[in-house]
C-alpha positions in Angstrom: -42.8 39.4 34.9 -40.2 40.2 37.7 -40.8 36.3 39.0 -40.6 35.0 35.5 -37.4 36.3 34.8 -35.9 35.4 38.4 -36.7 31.7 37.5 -35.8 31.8 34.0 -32.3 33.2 35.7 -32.1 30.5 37.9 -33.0 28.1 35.5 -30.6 29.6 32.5 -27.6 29.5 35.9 -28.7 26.1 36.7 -28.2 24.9 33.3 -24.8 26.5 33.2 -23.5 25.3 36.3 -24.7 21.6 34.9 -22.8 21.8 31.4 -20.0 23.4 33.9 -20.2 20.1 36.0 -20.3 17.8 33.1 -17.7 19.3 30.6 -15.3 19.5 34.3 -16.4 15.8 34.5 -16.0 14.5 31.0 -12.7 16.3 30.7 -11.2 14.8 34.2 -12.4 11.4 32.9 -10.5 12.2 29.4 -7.4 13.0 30.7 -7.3 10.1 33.2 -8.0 7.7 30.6 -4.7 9.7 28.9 -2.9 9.2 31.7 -3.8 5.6 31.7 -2.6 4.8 28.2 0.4 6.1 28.5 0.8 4.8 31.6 0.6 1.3 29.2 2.2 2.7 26.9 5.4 2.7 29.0 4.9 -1.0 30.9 7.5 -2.9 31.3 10.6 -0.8 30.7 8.6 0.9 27.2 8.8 3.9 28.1 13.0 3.5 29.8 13.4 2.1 25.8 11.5 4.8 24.1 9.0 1.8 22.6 6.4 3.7 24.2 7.0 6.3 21.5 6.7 4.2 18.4 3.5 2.7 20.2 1.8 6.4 20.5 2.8 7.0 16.8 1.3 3.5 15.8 -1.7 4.9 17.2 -1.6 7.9 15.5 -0.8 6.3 12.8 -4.2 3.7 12.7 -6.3 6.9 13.4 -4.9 8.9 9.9 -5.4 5.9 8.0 -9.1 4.9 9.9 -10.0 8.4 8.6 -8.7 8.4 5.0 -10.7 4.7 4.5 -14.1 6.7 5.4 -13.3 9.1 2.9 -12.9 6.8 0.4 -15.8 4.5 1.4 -17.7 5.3 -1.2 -14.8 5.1 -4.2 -13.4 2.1 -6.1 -10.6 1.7 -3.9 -13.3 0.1 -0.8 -16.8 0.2 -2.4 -15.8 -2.7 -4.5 -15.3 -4.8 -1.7 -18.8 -4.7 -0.3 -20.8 -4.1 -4.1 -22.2 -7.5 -4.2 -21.3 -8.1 -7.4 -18.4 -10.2 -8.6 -17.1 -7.6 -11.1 -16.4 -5.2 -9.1 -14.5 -7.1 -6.1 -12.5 -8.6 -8.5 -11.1 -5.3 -9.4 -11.0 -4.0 -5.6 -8.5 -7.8 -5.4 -6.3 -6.5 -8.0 -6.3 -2.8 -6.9 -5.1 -4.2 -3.2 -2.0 -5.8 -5.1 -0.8 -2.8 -6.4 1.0 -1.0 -3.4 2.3 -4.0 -2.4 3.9 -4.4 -6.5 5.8 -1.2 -5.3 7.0 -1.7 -1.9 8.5 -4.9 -2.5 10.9 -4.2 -5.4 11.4 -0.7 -4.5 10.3 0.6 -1.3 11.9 -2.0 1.0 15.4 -2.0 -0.8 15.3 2.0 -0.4 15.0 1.8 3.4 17.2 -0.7 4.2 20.1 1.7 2.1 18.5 4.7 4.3 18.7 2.4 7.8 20.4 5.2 9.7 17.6 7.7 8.8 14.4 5.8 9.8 12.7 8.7 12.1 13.0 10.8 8.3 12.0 7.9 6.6 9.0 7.1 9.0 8.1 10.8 9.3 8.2 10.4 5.1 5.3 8.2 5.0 3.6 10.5 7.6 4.1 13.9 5.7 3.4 12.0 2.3 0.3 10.8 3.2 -0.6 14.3 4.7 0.3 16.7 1.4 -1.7 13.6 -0.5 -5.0 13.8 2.0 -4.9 17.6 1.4 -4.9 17.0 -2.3 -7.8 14.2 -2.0 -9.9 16.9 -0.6 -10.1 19.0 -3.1 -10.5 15.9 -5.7 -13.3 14.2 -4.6 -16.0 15.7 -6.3 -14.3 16.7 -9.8 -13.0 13.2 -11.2 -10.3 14.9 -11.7 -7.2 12.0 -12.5 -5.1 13.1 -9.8 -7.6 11.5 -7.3 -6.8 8.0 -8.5 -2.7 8.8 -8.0 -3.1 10.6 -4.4 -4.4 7.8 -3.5 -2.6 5.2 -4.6 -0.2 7.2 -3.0 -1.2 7.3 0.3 -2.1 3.2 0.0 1.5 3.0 -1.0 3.1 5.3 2.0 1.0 3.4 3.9 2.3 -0.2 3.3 6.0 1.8 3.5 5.3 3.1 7.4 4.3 -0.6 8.4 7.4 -2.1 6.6 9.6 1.0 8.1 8.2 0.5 12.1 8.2 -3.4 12.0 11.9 -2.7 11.1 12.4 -0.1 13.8 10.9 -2.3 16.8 13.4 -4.3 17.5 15.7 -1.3 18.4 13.6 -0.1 21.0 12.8 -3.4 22.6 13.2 -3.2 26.3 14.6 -6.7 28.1 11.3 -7.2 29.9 9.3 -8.4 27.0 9.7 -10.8 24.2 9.4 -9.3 20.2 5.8 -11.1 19.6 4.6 -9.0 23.0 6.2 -5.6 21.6 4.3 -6.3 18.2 1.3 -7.5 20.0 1.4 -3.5 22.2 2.0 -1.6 19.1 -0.6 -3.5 17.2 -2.9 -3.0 20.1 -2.6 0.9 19.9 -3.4 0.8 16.5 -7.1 -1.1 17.3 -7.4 1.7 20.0 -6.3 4.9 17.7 -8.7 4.1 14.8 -11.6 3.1 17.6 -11.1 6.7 18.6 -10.6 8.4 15.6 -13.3 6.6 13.9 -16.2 8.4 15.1 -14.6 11.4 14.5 -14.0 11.0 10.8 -17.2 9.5 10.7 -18.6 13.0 12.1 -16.1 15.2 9.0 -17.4 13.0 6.9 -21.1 13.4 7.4 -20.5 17.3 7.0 -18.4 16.2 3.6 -16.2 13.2 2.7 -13.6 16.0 1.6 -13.8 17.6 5.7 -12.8 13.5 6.6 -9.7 14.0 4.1 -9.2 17.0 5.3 -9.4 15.3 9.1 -6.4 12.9 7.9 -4.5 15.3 6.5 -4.0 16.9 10.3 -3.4 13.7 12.0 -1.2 12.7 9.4 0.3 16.1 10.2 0.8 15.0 14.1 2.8 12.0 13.4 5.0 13.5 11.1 6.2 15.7 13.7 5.7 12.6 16.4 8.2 10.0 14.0 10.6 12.9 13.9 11.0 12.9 17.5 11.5 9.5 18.0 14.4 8.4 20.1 17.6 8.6 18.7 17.7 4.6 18.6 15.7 4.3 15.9 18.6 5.2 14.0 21.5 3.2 15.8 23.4 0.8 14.2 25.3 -0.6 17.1 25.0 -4.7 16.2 24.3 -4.6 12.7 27.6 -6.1 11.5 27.1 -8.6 13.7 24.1 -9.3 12.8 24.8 -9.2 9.7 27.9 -11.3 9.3 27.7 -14.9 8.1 23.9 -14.0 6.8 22.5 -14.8 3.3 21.6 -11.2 1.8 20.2 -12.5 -1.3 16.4 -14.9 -0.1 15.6 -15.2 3.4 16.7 -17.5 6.4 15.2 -20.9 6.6 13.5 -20.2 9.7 11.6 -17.3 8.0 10.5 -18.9 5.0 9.1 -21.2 6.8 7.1 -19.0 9.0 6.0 -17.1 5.7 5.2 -20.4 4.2 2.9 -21.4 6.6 1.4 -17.9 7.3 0.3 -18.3 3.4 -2.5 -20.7 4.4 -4.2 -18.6 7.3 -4.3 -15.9 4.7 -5.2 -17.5 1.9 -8.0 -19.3 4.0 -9.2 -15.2 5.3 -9.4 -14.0 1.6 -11.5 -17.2 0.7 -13.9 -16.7 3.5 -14.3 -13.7 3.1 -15.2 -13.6 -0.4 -17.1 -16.6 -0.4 -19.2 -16.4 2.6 -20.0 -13.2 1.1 -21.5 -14.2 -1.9 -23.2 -17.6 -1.2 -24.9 -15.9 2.6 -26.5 -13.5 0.4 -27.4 -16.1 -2.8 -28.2 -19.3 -0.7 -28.8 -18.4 3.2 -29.0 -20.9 5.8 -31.9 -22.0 6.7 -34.4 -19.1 8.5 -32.1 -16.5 7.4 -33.6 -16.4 3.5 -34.4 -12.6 3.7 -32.4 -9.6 2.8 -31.8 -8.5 6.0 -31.3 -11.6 7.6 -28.7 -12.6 5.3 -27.0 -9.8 5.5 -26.5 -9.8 9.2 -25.5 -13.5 8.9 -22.9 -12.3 6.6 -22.1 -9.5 9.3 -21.5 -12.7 11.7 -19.7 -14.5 10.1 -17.2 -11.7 8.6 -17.4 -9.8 12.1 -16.3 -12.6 13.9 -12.9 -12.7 11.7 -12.6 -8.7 12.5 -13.3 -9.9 16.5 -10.7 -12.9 16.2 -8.1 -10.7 15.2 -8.9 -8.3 17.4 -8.2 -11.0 20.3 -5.1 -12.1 18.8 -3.7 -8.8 19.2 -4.9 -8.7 22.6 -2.9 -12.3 23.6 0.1 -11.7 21.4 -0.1 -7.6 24.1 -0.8 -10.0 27.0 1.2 -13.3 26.8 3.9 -13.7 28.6 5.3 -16.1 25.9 4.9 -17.3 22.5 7.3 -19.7 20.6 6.9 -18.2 17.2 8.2 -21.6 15.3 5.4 -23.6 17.3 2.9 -21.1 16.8 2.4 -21.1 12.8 2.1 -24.4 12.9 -0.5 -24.4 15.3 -2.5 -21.2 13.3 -1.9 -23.3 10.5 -3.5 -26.8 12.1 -6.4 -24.7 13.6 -7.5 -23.3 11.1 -7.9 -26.5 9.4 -9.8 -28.1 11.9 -12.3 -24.8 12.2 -12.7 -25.9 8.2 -13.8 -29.0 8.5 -15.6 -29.3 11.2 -17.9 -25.9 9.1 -17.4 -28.2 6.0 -19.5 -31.4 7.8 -21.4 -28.8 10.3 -22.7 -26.4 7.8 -24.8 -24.2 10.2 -24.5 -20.8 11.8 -22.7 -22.0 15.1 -19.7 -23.6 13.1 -19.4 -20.5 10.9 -18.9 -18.5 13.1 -16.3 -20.4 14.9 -14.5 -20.8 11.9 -14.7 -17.0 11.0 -13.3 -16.3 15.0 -10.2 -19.3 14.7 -9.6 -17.5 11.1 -9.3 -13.9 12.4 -7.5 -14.9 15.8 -5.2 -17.0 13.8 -4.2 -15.3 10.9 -2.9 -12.4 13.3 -0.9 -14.5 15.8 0.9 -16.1 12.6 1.4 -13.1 11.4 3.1 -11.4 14.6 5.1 -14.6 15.1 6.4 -14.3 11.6 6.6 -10.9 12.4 9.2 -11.6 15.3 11.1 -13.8 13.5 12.1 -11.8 10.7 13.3 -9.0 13.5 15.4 -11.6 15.0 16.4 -14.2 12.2 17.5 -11.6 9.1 20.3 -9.2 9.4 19.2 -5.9 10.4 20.2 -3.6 7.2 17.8 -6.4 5.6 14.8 -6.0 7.9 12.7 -3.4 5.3 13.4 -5.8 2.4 12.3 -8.9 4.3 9.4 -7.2 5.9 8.3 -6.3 2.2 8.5 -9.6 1.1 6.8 -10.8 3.5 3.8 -8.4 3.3 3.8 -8.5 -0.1 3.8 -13.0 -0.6 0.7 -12.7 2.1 -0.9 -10.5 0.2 -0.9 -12.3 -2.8 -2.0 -15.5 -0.7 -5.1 -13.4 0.5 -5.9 -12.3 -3.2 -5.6 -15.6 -4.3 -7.9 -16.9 -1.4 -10.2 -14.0 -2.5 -10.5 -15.2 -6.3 -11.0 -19.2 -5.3 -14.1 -17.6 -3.1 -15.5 -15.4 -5.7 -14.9 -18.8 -8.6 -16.3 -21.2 -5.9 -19.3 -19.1 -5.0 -21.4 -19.4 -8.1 -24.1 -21.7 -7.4 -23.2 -24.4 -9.7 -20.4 -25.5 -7.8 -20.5 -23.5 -3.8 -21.6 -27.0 -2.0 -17.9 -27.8 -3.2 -16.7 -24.8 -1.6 -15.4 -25.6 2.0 -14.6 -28.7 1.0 -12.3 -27.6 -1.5 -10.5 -25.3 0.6 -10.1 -27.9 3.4 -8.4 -30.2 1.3 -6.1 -27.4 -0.5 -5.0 -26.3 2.9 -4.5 -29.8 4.2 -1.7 -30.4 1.5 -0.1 -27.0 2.1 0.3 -28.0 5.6 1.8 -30.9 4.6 4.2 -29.1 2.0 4.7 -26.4 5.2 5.3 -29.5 7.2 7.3 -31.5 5.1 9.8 -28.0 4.0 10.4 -27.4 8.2 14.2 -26.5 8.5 16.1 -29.3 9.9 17.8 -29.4 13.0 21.5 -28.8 13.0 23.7 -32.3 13.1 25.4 -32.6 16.5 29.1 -31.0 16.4 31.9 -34.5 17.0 34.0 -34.2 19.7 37.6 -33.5 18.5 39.9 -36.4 19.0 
């Protein structure tokens, strides 16, 4: 007995000095790969600027709203989207209008008037969406009214911290890096904070989806504290007259309608696809892929290759070193054209899949072109306003891409499908084209 318990003592001390060794391990590893972001954070004069900060909060930011999605996976608000039946994502399309209907008109015209208290006004949307997440919780599971306005709420607050930070970027841009690059960082900490905090909502939400709410609603509680300590620039106004001076304030600058313009047809093209594809991969499969769960995962291709296109754009818009933004809609625009035929004549997997990657890859590096453009083409007490616009016009463009592919994937008329949205993007390329701003008529020498 004296032998047995000497081993089962080595063995119990063994064990402990093992999960010793691992937890010293895994937490060495953790805080290295801290140490690292930051570190990445803070490239290229970030961290001298304070962008760095703004880039942490992003994070945070992705990670609150990761976690308040998979508490509402099951709900209206996102089961619609994947029900399989038309009914239903029809109604998720109009729900995803609606906090966009209330940032435009109202949101955006608030900030710009509150410009020199944007740390509050992003730390707002943080502590909104926080109180809100904490109310969710305890609405889940009643159908109590209140659930459907908390959460519109925090969809709205939301769509108010994006339109609040793109506005706040280009006061914390250092001179080593170009707008599109900043965007491309901060949007690339968001892709990291909701990778991370995925799988632990995922974990709050298996206990309850009311503990994944409940997750949020301390995240949420982070960045409210986080966008409060911003760096004082956020709230500067040194170069806003200028800016401002000699500006339209009522409609936007030539230069950035025509960026929003032709970011319309990349969007419009993602809502289609993804609606459509949707529906006809699960009525008429290709070829070898006839069963259930076959033509679901050849949904989850094509649709997953969008989610891994964007994902890249983000990456190249982070990594470039340049990107004309005025070249580069263009070119989203002509590519994604030539992705939709070539699908349209090569209907097989190969092609579709191509054409879901150029889609997602680019729809985001229009977007973070158009993105820069506002920040340097509109006067800066303007920004929130012409960032809401902008959000919202897309927005629309993808809802309206989302009903064509919902109309054009009933099986009386889906061969027409592609074909259809080839041509109707062709000839808003041409409008896009046609509607470029001109160039400014050389100045005569004075005589």
């Amino acid at each position: 007995m004296r032998a047995v318990g000497s081993s089962l003592g080595t063995g119990a001390k063994a064990t402990a000095r093992g999960l010793k060794g691992v937890a010293s391990v895994t937490g060495r590893a953790s805080r290295a790969t801290f140490r690292q972001a930051r570190k990445a954070a803070g490239a290229q004069g970030a961290e001298r600027s304070g962008l760095n900060r703004l880039i942490e909060l992003h994070a945070c930011n992705a990670a609150g709203d990761s976690a308040f999605a998979i508490a509402l996976a099951g709900t209206v608000f996102f089961a619609g989207a994947t029900s399989g039946e038309r009914g239903p994502v029809l109604l998720f399309l109009g729900l995803t209008m609606v906090p966009f209907a209330i940032v435009a008109p109202l949101i955006g015209p608030f900030l710009d008037r509150f410009s020199h208290g944007r740390r509050w006004a992003i730390g707002a949307t943080f502590a909104l969406r926080a109180f809100l997440c904490w109310v969710l919780a305890g609405t889940l599971g009643d159908g109590s009214p209140w659930f459907y306005v908390a959460a519109l709420g925090v969809l709205v607050s939301s769509k108010a911290y994006g339109v609040a930070k793109a506005a706040a970027v280009p006061r914390l841009l250092p001179g080593e890096i170009t707008l599109v690059k900043a965007n491309g960082r901060v949007a690339l900490a968001g892709v990291v904070g909701a990778c991370v905090s995925g799988p632990l909502a995922g974990a709050a939400y298996w206990i309850g989806p009311e503990w994944a709410c409940r997750y949020a609603f301390v995240v949420f509680t982070i960045g409210t504290i986080a966008a409060i300590l911003l760096p004082n620039q956020v709230d500067a106004s040194t170069g806003e007259e200028s800016l401002g001076s000699g500006a339209r304030r009522s409609g936007l600058p030539p230069k950035v309608a025509f960026a929003l313009r032709a970011n319309c047809g990349p969007r419009l093209l993602s809502g289609f696809l993804t609606m459509f594809m949707t529906f006809v991969m699960l009525t008429e499969p290709l070829d070898g892929w006839e069963s259930k769960t076959r033509s679901t995962l050849l949904v989850g291709l094509v649709i997953g290759a969008a989610g891994l296109g964007n994902t890249i754009g983000i990456v190249v818009a982070s990594l470039a070193r340049k990107i004309n933004p005025a070249v580069m809609v263009v070119v989203a625009l002509v590519a994604d054209i030539v992705a939709l035929v070539l699908a349209t004549v090569f209907y097989s997997l190969v092609p579709l899949v191509a054409l879901g990657l150029t889609v997602g890859l680019m729809q985001y590096l229009a977007k973070v072109s158009l993105d820069s453009t506002i920040q340097s083409g509109v006067p800066v007490r303007a920004h929130a306003s012409a960032f809401a616009k902008g959000d919202t016009t897309l927005q629309l463009a993808w809802v309206i891409g989302g009903f064509l592919g919902v109309i054009l994937s009933y099986p009386a008329v889906n061969g027409v499908g592609l074909a259809f949205a080839a041509l109707l993007l062709t000839a808003w390329a041409v409008f896009v084209v046609r509607s470029r701003p001109g160039q400014p008529a050389p100045r005569q020498p004075a005589t």
